[in-house]
C-alpha positions as CSV (number, residue, x, y, z in Angstrom):
1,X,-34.2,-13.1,-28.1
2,X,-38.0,-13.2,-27.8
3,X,-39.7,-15.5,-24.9
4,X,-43.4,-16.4,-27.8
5,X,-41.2,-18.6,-30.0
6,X,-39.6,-21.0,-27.9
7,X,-42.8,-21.1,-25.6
8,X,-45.0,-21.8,-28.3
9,X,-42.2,-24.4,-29.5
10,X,-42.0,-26.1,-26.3
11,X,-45.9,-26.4,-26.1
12,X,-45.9,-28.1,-29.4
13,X,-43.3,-30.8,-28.4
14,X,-45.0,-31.8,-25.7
15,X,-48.5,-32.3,-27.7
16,X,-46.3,-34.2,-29.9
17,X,-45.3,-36.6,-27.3
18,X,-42.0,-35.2,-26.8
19,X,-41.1,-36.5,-22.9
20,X,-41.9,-33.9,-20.3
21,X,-38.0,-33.7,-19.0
22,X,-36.7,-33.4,-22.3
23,X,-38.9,-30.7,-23.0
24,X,-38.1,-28.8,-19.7
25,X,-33.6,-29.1,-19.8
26,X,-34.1,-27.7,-23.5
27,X,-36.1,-24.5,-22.3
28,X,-33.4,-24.7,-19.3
29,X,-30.3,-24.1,-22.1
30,X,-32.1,-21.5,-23.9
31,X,-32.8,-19.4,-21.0
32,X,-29.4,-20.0,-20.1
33,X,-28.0,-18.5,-23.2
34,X,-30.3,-15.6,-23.2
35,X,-28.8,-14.3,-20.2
36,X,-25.1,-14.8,-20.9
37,X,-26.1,-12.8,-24.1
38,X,-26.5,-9.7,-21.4
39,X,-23.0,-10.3,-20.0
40,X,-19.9,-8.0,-20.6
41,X,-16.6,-8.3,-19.0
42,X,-15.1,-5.3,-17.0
43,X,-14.4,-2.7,-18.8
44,X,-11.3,-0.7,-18.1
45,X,-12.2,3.0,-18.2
46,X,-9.9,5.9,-18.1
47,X,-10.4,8.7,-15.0
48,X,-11.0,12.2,-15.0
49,X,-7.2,12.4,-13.4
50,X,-5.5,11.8,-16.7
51,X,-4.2,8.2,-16.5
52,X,-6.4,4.8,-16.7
53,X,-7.8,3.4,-13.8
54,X,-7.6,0.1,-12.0
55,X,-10.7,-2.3,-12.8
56,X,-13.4,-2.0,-10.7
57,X,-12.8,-5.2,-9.1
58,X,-9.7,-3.5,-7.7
59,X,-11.5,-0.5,-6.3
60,X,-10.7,0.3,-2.8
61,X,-13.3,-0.9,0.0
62,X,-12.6,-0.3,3.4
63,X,-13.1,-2.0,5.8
64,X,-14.6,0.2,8.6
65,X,-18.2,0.7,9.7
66,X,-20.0,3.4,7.0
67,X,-19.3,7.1,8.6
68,X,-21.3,10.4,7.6
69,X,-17.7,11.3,6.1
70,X,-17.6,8.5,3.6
71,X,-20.0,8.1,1.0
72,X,-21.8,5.1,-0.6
73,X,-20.0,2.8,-2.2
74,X,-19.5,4.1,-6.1
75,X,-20.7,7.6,-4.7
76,X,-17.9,10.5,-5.0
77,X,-18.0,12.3,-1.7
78,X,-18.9,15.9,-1.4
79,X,-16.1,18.3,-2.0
80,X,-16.4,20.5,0.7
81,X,-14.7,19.3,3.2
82,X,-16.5,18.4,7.0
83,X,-15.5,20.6,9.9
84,X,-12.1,19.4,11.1
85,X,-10.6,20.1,14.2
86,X,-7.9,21.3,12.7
87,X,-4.8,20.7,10.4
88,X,-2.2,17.4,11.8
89,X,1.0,17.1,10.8
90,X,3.6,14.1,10.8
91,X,4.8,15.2,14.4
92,X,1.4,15.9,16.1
93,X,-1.8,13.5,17.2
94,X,-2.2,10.0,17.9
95,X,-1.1,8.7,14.4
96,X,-0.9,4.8,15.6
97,X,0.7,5.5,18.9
98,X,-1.1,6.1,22.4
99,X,0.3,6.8,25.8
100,X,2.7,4.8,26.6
101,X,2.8,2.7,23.6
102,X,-0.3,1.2,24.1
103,X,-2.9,1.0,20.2
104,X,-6.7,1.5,21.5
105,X,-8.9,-0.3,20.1
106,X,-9.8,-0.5,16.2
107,X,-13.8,0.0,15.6
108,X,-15.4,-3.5,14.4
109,X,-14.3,-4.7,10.6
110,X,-10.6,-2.6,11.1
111,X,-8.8,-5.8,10.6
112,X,-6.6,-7.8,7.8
113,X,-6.9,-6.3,4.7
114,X,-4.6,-8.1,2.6
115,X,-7.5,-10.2,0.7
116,X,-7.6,-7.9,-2.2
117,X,-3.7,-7.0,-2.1
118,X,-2.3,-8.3,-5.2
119,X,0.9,-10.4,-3.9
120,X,4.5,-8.8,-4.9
121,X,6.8,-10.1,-7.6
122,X,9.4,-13.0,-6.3
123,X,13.0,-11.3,-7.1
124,X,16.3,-13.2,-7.5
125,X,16.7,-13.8,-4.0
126,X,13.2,-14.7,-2.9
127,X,12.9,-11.7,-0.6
128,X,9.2,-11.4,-1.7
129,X,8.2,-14.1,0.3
130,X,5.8,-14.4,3.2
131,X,6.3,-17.4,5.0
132,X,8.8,-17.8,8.0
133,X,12.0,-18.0,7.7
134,X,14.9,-17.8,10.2
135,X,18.7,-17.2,9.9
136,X,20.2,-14.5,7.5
137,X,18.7,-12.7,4.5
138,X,20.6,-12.0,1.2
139,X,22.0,-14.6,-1.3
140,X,25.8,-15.2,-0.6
141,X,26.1,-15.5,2.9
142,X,29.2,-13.2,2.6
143,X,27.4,-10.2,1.0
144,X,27.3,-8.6,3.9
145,X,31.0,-7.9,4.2
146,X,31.2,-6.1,0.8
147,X,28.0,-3.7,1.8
148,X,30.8,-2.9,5.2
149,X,28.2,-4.6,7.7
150,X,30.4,-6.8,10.2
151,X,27.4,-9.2,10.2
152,X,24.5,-10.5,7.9
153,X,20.9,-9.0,8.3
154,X,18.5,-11.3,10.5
155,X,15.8,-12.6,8.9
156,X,12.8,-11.2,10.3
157,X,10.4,-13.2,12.4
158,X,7.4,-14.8,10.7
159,X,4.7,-12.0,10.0
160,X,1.3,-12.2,11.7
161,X,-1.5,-14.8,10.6
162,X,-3.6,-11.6,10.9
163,X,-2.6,-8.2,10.5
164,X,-3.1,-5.9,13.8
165,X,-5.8,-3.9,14.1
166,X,-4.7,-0.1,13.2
167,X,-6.1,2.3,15.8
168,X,-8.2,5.6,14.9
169,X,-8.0,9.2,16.9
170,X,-11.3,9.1,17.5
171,X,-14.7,7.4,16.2
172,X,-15.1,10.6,13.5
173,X,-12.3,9.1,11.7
174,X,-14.0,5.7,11.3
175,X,-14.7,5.3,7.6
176,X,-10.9,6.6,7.1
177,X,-7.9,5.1,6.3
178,X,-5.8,4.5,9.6
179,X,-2.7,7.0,10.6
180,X,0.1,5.0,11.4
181,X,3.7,5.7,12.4
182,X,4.7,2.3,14.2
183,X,3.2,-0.9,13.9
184,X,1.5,-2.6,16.9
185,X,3.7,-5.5,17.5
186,X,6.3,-6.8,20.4
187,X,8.3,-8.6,17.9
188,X,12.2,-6.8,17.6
189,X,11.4,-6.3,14.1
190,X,11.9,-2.0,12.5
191,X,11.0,-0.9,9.0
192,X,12.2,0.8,6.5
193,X,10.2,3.2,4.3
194,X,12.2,5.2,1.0
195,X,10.6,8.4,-0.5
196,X,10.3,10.1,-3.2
197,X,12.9,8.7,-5.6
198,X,15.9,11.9,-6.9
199,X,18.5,9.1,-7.0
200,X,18.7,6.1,-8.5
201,X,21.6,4.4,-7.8
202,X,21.8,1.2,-9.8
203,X,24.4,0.0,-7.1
204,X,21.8,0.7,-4.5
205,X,19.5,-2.4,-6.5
206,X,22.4,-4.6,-5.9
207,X,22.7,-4.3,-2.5
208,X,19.4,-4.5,-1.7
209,X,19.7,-7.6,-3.3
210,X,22.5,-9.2,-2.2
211,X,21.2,-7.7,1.3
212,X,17.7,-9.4,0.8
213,X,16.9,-5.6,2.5
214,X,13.0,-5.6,2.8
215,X,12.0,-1.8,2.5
216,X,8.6,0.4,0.9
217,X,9.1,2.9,-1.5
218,X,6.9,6.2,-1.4
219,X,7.1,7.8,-5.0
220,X,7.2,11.1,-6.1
221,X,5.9,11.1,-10.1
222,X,7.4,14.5,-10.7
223,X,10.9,13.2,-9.4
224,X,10.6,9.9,-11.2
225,X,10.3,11.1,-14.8
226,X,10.7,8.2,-17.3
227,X,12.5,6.6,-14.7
228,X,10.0,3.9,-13.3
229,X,12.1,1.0,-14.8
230,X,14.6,1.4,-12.2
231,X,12.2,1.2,-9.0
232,X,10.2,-1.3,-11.1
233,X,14.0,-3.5,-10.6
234,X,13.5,-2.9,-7.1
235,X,10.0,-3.6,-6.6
236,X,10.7,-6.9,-8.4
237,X,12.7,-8.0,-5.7
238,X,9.6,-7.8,-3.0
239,X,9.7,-4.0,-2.4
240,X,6.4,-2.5,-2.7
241,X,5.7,0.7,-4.4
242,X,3.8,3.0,-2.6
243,X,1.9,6.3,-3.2
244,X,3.3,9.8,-2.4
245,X,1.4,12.2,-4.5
246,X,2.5,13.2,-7.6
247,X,4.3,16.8,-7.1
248,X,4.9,16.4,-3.4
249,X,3.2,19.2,-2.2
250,X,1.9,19.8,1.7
251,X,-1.2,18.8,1.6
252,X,-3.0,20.0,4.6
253,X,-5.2,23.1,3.4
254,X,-5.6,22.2,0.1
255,X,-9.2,22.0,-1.8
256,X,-10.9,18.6,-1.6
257,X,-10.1,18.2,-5.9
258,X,-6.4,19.2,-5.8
259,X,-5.9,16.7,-2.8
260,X,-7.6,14.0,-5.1
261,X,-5.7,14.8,-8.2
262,X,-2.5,14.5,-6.2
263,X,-3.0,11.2,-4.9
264,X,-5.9,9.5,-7.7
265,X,-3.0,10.9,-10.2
266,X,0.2,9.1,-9.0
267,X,-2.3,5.7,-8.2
268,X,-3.4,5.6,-11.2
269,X,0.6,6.1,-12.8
270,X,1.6,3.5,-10.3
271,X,-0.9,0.9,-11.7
272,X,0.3,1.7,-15.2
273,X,3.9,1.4,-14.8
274,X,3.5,-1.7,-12.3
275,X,0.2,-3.1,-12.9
276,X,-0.5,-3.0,-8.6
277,X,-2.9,-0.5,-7.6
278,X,-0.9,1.2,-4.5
279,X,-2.4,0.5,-0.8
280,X,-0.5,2.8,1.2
281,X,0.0,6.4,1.1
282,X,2.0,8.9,2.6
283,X,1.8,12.7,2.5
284,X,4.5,14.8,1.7
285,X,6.4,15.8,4.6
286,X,3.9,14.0,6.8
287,X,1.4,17.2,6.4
288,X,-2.2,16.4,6.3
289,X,-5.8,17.3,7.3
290,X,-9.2,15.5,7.2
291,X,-9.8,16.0,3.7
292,X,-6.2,14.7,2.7
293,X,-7.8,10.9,4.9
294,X,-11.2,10.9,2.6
295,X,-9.1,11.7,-0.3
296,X,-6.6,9.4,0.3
297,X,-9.5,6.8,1.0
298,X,-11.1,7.9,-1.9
299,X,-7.9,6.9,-3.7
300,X,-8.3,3.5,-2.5
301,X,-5.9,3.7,0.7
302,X,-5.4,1.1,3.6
303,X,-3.3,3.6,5.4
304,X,-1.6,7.0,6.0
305,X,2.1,5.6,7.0
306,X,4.0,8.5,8.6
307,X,7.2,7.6,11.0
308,X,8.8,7.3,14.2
309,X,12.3,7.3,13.2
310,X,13.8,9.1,10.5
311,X,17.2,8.4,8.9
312,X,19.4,12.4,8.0
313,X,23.0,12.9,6.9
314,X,24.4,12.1,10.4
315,X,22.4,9.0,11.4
316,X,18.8,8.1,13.0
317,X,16.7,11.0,14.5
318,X,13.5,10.0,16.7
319,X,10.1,11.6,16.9
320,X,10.2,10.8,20.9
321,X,12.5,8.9,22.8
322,X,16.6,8.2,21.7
323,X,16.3,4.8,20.6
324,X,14.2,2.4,18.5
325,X,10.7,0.6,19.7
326,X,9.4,-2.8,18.4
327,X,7.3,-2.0,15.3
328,X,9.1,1.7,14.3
329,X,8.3,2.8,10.9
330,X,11.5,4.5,9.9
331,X,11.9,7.3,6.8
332,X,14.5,7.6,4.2
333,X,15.4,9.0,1.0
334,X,16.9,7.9,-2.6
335,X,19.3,10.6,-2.4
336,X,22.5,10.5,-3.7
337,X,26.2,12.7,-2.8
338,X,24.3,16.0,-3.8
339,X,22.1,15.5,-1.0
340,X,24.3,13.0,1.6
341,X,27.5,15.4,1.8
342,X,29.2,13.2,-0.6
343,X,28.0,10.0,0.5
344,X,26.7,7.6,-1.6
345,X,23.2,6.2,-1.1
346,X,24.4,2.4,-0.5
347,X,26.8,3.9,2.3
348,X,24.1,5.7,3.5
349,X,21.6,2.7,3.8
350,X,25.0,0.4,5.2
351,X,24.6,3.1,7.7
352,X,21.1,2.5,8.4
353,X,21.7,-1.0,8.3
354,X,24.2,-1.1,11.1
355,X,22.4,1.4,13.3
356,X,19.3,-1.3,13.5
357,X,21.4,-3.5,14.3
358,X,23.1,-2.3,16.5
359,X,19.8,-1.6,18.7
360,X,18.9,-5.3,18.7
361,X,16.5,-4.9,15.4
362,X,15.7,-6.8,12.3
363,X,14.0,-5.3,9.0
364,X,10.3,-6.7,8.5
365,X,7.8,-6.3,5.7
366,X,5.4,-3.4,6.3
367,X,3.0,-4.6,4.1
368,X,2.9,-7.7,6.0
369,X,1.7,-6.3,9.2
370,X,-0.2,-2.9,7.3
């Protein structure tokens, strides 16, 4: 639309004796409707990882102070990866635990971020939601006996009004998505993390169910198949679905690209079977390097969740120590008898279950404190 006619308009009206005011909201509209003719809603654009991405109102920002190893926002960062003290792995480094279980301190802006986090589906049994609550979890308050627990799971205690700030290494890791294997809190409260996804027990959706068992999956697209209906059951009943690359492969050494495709890929799969855009990622077999943190930031992750406590054929097995610590981050599996010496996976998580609490410990959310 062209500014001469309605300007020359305008003067005419008001040597016509049009009324000054009336004269001026009229050229108000018009202008108005000039610039909405510019506007254009988001558009939803595919990436160069094969599946569509998330709108860019979803894009990832941390929340850290700007770092020379994070670009602009909107820029991709250079491929080459920055000198790096060398390769970490799941069992080696600070990784969200200091001497003597102490966190140091988060840089500035490190905080709660949970504002863009869309919130999960509310199951059957409510276990999606946030607020307090006290007494047991699960639906009938006998469930617990048919899963072979000899009592019900504990609610866990309300989450923080604020998430903990996640500790870094060091400040060359500011700009990065946070490494963490236990959660800074004093609270008995443990939880459970569930990779990759071979089995998928349909009795295991039950008894998370009836068990009101809060847990985060890791998934594994390559393992998965055309299977995502079955963990989309799950995450429908509060579970969050989390990133684990799509081909599980170690990560640490590989080029800047293949790390990207890895974990851009199986987001962008995530947000097309589930419509959430994954904020936690964890790399297979808790192997990683520099480039795999500003990949995985790239790819729009809060955090790098490893663990403390890990869950084998034979019961819990610790990183450090012989018994659980307020805020552990403990790792499982969806494996079935093939992998469990002929136990299924529902006795397997009963298992679990009981060894918690046993040690004095309740299941929490970790997305409510990550």
């Amino acid at each position: 639309m062209h500014a001469s006619g309605p300007k020359i308009t305008y003067v005419m009206m008001i040597k016509t004796g049009f009324p000054r005011c009336l004269v001026l909201v009229g050229a108000a509209a018009v202008l108005t409707a000039c610039g909405s003719l510019g506007a254009a809603t988001e558009p939803y654009t595919g990436s160069r990882h094969g599946a569509p991405m998330p709108p860019a109102s979803l894009a990832s920002r941390l929340d850290d102070p700007p770092s020379p190893s994070q670009p602009p926002p909107g820029q991709e960062p250079d491929p080459r990866p920055p000198a790096s003290p060398g390769p970490g792995s799941e069992g080696q480094g600070y990784e969200g635990e200091a001497q003597g279980g102490a966190f140091p301190d988060a840089p500035p802006g490190s905080g709660d971020a949970s504002a863009s986090t869309p919130p999960p589906a509310a199951g059957p049994s409510g276990t999606a939601s946030a607020s307090p609550r006290s007494g047991s979890l699960g639906g009938a308050s006998d469930a617990y006996r048919r899963w072979g627990l000899d009592r019900p799971l504990e609610r866990p205690p309300a989450p923080p009004a604020v998430k903990p700030a996640l500790g870094r290494s060091g400040p060359q890791q500011w700009g990065l998505p946070p490494i963490v294997r236990r959660v800074p809190t004093d609270q008995r409260v443990v939880f459970v993390t569930i990779d990759d996804g071979i089995e998928k027990d349909p009795r295991f959706v039950e008894q998370a169910r009836e068990l009101g068992l809060p847990f985060t999956g890791f998934l594994t697209d390559n393992v998965i198949g055309d299977h995502y209906d079955y963990f989309d059951e799950l995450r429908r009943l509060g579970n969050p679905m989390e990133n684990h690359t799509l081909t599980h492969p170690s990560l640490a050494g590989m080029a800047y690209d293949e790390q990207v495709r890895e974990i851009c890929g199986q987001r962008d799969i995530l947000w097309n079977h589930f419509g959430q855009q994954p904020r936690l990622f964890r790399p297979p077999f808790g192997e990683y390097d520099e480039t795999t943190l500003r990949a995985a930031g790239f790819c729009g992750a809060r955090a790098v969740v490893l663990w403390r406590a890990e869950m084998e054929t034979h019961g819990l097995a610790y990183r450090s120590g012989d018994h659980l610590l307020p805020g552990d981050i403990i790792l499982a599996h969806f494996r079935g008898p093939e992998q469990l010496e002929g136990q299924s996976m529902t006795d397997w998580i009963t298992e679990l279950v009981r060894a918690i609490q046993a040690q004095g410990f309740t299941i929490g959310r970790l997305e409510d404190y990550v």
